[in-house]
C-alpha positions in Angstrom: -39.2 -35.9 -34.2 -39.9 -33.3 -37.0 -42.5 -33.9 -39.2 -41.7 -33.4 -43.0 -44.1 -30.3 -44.3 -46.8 -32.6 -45.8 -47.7 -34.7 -42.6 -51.1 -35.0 -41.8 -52.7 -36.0 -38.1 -56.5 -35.9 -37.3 -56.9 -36.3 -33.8 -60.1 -37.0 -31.9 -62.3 -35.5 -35.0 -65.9 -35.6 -35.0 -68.2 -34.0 -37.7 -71.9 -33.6 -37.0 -74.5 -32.8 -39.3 -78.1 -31.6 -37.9 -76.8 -31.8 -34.6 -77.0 -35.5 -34.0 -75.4 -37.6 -37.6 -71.6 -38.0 -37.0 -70.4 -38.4 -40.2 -67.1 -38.8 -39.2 -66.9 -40.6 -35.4 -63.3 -39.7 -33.1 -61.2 -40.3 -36.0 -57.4 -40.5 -35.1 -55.2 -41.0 -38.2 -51.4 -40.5 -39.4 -50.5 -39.9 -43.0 -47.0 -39.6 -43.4 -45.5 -36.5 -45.3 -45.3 -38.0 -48.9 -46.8 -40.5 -49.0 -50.1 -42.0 -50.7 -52.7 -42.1 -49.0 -56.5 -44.1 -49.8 -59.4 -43.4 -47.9 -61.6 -46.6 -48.7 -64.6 -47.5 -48.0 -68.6 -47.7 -49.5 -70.9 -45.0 -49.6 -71.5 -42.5 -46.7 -69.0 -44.0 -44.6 -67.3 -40.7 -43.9 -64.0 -40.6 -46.6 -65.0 -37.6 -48.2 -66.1 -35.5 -45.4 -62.4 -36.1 -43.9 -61.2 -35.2 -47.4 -63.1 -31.8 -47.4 -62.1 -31.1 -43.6 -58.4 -31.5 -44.5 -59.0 -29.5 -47.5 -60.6 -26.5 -45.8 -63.8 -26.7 -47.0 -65.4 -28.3 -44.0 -64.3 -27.7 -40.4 -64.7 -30.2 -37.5 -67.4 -30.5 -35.3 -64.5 -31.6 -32.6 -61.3 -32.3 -32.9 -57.7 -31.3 -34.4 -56.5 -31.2 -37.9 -52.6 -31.1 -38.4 -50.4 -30.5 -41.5 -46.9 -30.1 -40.9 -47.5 -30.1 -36.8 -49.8 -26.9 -37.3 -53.5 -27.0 -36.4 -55.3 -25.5 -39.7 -58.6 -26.1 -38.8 -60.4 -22.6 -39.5 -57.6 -21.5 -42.0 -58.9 -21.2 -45.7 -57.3 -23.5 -48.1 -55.4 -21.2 -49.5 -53.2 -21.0 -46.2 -53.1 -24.6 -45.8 -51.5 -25.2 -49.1 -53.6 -27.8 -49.7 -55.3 -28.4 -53.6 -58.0 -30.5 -54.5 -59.2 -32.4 -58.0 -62.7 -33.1 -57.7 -64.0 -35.7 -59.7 -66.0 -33.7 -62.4 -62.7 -32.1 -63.5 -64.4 -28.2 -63.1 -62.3 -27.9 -66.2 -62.8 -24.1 -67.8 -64.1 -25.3 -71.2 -63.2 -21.7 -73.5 -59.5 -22.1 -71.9 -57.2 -24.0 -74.0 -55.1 -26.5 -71.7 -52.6 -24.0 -71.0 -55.0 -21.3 -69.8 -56.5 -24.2 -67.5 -53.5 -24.9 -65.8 -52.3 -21.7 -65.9 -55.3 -20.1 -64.1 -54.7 -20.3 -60.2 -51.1 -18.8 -60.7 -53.2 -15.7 -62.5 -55.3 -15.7 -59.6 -52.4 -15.2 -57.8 -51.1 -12.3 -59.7 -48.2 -14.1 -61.3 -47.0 -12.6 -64.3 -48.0 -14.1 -67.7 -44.5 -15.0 -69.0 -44.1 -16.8 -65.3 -47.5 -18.7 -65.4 -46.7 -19.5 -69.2 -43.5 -20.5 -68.3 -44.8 -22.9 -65.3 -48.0 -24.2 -67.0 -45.7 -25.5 -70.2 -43.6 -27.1 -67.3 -46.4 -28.9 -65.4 -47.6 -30.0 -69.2 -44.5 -31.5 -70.0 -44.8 -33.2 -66.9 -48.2 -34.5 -67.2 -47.1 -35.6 -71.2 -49.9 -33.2 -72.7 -47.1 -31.1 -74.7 -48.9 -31.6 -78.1 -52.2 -31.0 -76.5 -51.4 -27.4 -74.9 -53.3 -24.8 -76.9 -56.8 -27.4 -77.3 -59.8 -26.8 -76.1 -61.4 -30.0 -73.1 -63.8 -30.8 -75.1 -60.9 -31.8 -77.6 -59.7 -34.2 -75.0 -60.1 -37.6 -74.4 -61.3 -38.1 -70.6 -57.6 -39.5 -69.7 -56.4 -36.4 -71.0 -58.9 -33.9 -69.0 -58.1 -35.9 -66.1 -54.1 -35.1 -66.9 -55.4 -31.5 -66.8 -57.1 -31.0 -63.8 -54.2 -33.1 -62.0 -51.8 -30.4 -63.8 -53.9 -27.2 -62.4 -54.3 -29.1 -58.8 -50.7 -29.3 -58.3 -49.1 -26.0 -60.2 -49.5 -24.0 -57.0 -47.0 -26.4 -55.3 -49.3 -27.9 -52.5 -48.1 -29.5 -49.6 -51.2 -32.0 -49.9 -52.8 -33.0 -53.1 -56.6 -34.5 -52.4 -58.3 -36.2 -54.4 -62.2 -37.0 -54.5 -62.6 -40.1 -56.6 -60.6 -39.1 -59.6 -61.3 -42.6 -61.6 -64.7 -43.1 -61.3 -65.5 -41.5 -64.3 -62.8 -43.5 -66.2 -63.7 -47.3 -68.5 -61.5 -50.0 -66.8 -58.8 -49.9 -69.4 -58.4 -46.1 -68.9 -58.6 -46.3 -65.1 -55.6 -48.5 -65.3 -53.6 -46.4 -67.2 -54.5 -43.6 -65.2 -54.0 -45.6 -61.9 -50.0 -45.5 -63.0 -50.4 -41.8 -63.9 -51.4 -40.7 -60.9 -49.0 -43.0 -59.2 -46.0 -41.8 -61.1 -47.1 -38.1 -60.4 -47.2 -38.6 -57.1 -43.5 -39.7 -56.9 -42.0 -36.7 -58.7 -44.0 -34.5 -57.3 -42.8 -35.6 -53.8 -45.7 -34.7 -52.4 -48.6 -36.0 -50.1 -51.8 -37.1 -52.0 -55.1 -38.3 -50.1 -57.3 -40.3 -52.4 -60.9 -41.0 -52.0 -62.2 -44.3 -53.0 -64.9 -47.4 -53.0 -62.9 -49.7 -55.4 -60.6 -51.9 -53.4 -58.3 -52.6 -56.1 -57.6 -49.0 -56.9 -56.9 -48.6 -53.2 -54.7 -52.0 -52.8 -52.8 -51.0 -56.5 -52.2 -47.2 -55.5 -51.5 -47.0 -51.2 -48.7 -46.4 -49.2 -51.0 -46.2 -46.8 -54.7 -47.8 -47.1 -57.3 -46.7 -44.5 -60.6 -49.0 -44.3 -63.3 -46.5 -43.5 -66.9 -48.0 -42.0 -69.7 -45.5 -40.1 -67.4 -42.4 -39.8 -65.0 -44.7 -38.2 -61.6 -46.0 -39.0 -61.8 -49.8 -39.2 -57.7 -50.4 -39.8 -54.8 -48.1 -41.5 -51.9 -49.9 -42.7 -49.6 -51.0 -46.0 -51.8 -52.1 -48.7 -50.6 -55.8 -48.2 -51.0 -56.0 -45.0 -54.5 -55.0 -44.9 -55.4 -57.0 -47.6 -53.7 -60.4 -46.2 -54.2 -59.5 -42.3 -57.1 -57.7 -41.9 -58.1 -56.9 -38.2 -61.9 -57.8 -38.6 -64.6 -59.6 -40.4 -65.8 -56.2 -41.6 -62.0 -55.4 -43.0 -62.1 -58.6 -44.7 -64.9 -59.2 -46.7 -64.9 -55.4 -47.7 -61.2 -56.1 -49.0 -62.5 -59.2 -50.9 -60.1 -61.5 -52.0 -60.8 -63.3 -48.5 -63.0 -65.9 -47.4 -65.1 -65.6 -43.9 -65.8 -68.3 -42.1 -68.0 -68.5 -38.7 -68.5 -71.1 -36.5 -67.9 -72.6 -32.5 -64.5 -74.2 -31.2 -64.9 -77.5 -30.2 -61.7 -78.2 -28.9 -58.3 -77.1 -28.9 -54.5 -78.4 -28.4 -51.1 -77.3 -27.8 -50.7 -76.7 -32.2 -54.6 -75.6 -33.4 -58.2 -75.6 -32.5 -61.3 -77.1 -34.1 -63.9 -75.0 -35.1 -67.0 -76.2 -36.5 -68.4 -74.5 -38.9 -70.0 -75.1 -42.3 -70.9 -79.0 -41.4 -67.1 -79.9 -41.0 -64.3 -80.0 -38.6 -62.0 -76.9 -39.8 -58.8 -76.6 -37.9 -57.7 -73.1 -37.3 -54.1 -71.9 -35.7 -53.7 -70.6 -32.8 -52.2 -67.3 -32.2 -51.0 -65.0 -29.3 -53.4 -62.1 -29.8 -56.3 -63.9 -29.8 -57.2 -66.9 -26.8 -59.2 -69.5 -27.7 -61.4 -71.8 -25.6 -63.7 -74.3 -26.2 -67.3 -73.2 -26.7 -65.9 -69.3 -28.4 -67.7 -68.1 -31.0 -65.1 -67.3 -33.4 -64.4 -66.1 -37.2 -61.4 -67.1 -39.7 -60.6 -65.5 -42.9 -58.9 -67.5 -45.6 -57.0 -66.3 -49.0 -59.5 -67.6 -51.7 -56.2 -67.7 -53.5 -53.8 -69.8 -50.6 -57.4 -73.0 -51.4 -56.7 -75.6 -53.8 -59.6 -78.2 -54.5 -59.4 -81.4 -54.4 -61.7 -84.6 -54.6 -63.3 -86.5 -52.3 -61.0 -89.1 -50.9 -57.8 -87.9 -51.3 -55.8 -87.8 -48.2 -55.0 -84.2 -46.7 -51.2 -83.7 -45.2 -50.6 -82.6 -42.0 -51.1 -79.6 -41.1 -54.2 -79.0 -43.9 -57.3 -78.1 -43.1 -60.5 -78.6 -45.2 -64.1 -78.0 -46.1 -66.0 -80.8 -48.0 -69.0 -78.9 -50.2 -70.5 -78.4 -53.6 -69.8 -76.2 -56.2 -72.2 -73.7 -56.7 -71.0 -72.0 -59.7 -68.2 -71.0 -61.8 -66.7 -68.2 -63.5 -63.5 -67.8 -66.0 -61.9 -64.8 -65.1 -58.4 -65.4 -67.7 -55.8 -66.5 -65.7 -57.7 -67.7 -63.4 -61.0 -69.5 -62.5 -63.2 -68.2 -59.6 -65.1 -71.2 -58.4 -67.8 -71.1 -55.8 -69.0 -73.3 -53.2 -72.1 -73.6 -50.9 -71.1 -73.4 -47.2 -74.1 -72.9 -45.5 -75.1 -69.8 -43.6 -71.3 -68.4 -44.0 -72.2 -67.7 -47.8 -70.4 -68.2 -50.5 -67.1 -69.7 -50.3 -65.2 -68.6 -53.2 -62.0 -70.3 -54.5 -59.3 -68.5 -56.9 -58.2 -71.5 -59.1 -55.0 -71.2 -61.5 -56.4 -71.2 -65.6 -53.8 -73.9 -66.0 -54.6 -76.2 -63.1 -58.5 -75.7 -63.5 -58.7 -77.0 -66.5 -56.1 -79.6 -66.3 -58.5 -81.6 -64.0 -61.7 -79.3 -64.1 -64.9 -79.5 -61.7 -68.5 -78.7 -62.6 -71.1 -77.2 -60.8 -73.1 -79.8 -57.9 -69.7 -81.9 -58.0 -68.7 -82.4 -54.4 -64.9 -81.2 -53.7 -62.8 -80.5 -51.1 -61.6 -77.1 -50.4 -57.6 -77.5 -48.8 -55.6 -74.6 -47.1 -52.5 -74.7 -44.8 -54.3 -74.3 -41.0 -51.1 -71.8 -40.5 -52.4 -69.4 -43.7 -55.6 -69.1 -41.7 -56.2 -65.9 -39.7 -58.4 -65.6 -36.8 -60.1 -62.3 -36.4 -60.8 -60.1 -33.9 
């Protein structure tokens, strides 16, 4: 099969530091040419050293780096045509936006009518038209981020990396920019690898979202299926938006088991990848958005199953309600409720509810 120009493989890599830290542990990975990629994961968990290593700026302990189905670990960035935007900008702040963008291209010897002629193309594409001939310090931080984007990909990279590029941003400005870079990426046709802690940036951005934990690679997939399927109880609660549950199976049957967990009888589904048998120690992740919460009483349908507990506290979040429950030494149980439906029969915090899911929305982890 041939690999489009922008496809990136790591292989078996290891990166030591002081002889005995690996930073990054036998990492084997596939970005596909094109696509968007998010390295996520918290603090010294290894994203940016892989960043820098497929950059050029760090080589491998161990290990092969492929772009394009050629090994360019030792080659100099330059030869890799791979750019980076770092996440202070490095913006030139005498050079007018132009000059900023135009600056590797004069590097490179290119004429000045060519570079001119390229920069005001790359600004039209970035929407910074009006903006060409100020100064950064003119620019709002969206805008200097626009810049640096601009001057990252004018040389025509084959891979575009990118070191936490919102971090610096207020939310309502990371959002925007979240659809800039996104909509960059897709006319530029090219392969960007984006560094991140903030799950939603990965989940919002990703082709292709890889969960990062101890210089390991805890699952790569589609953003949606790492969010609603995660492979572990690490995966999961990193991700948020799920619900971890930990317990014993007590029995199981030809359509579920019963695990107990939390002081109640939870059944969870069985599935092919994963035997069951009674006395397992087992965890299940649940959508905090697939609970609804009902009272005490009120008969559960087949095929539901439940937590009785108390509400712990609550939170308005605008369109919805984020209402949390005590369930024992599994922590927090959290429960995405609807605005409307909240408050059209609302709870308060030490009432006693039940917390309902379909047993089948349930997913057993690894």
């Amino acid at each position: 099969m041939e690999l489009g120009h922008g496809h990136i493989e790591l292989a078996g890599v290891v990166k030591t530091f002081d002889g005995f830290v690996n930073a990054v542990d036998g990492v084997n990975l596939k970005i596909p040419d094109g696509s968007y990629c998010c390295l996520l994961g918290p603090s010294g968990c290894g994203k940016t050293t892989i960043l820098r290593m497929i950059a050029g700026h760090d080589d491998p302990t161990a290990g092969e780096i492929l772009i394009g189905g050629e090994n360019v670990v030792g080659l100099p960035p330059v030869a890799r045509r791979t750019a980076m935007m770092f996440q202070s900008y490095a913006l030139f702040p005498h050079l007018s936006v132009r000059d900023n963008i135009a600056f590797a291209l004069q590097v490179r010897g290119m004429s000045k009518a060519d570079r001119r002629k390229a920069a005001d193309a790359m600004i039209e594409k970035v929407r910074l038209t009006e903006f060409a001939d100020r100064l950064p310090a003119q620019l709002s931080g969206g805008q200097q981020q626009r810049v640096a984007l601009a001057r990252a990909a004018i040389t025509g990279p084959r891979v575009l990396l990118l070191d936490e590029p919102l971090s610096a941003l207020d939310e309502f400005l990371r959002i925007q920019m979240r659809q800039e870079l996104r909509r960059m990426q897709r006319e530029l046709g090219i392969t960007f690898v984006h560094v991140t802690h903030t799950q939603l940036e990965a989940i919002a951005l990703a082709d292709l979202v890889v969960v990062m934990d101890k210089g390991k690679v805890r699952q790569a997939g589609p953003a949606r299926d790492v969010y609603d399927s995660p492979n572990d109880r690490y995966v999961a609660e990193f991700l948020g938006g799920q619900n971890v549950l930990s317990g014993r199976i007590q029995s199981v049957n030809g359509k579920h088991a019963v695990m107990a967990a939390a002081g109640s009888g939870i059944q969870v589904p069985l599935t092919p990848h994963i035997r069951l048998n009674t006395g397992d120690s087992i965890a299940v992740a649940v959508r905090r958005d697939d609970i609804e919460l009902i009272r005490p009483g009120h008969k559960t349908s087949d095929g539901t199953a439940s937590l009785s507990s108390r509400v712990t506290a609550i939170e308005y979040q605008g369109y919805f309600v984020k209402v949390m429950l005590d369930a024992g030494s599994n922590a927090d149980f959290v429960v995405y409720v609807s605005e409307r439906k909240f408050f059209s029969n609302p709870v308060g915090v030490g009432d006693v509810v039940l917390a309902t899911w379909p047993v089948e929305h349930a997913r057993v982890l690894a």
